[in-house]
C-alpha positions in Angstrom: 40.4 11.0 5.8 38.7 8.3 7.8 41.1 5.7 9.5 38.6 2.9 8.7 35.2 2.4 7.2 32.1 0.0 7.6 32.1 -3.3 5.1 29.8 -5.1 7.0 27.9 -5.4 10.0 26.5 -9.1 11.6 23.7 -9.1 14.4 22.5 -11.8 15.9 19.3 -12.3 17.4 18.5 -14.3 20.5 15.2 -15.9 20.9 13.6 -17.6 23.6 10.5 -19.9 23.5 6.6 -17.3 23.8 5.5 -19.9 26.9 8.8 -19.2 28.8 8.4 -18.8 33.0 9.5 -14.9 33.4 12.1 -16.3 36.0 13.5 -18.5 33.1 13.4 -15.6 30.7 15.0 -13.3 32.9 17.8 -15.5 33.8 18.3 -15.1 30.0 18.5 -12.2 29.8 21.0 -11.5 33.0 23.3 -14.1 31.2 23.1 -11.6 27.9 23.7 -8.9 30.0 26.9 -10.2 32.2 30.6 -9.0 31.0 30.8 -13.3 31.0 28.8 -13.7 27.9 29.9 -10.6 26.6 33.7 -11.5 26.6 33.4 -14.9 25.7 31.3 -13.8 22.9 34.1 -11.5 22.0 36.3 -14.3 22.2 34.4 -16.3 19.6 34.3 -13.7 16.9 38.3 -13.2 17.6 38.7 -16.5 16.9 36.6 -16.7 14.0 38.4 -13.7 12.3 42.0 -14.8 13.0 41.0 -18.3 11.2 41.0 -16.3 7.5 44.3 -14.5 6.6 42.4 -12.8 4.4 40.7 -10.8 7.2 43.7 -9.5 9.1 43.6 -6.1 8.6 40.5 -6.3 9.7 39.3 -4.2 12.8 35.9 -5.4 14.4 34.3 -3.7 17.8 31.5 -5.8 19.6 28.4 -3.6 21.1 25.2 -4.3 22.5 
C-alpha cells in the first residue's frame, strides 16, 4: 500500500517583462536557479503549511 498519495499539486510561474535586456533576464534566472531562492522558497511554503492545523499530516516536497 502506498505511504502517501497526491491531493494536490501548486506551480507557480515566473514571468518577466518581453523587452527585458538578456543580462537582466539572465540574472533572473541565476536567482531561480541558486539553492538561495530555492531554500527560502522552501521556507515560505513551510511556513504557510504549519499556519493551518488542519494540514499537519501533511507531507509536501519542493522540485524544480
Amino acid at each position: 500500500m502506498a505511504k502517501s498519495v497526491v491531493i494536490d499539486e501548486l506551480h507557480v510561474t515566473v514571468r518577466v517583462p518581453a523587452g527585458l535586456p538578456d543580462e537582466y533576464a539572465e540574472a533572473v534566472r541565476d536567482a531561480l536557479a541558486g539553492t538561495a531562492f530555492m531554500d527560502r522558497l522552501r521556507q515560505a511554503v513551510r511556513a504557510a503549511v504549519r499556519a493551518f492545523p488542519e494540514l499537519a499530516a501533511v507531507r509536501f516536497s519542493l522540485t524544480r
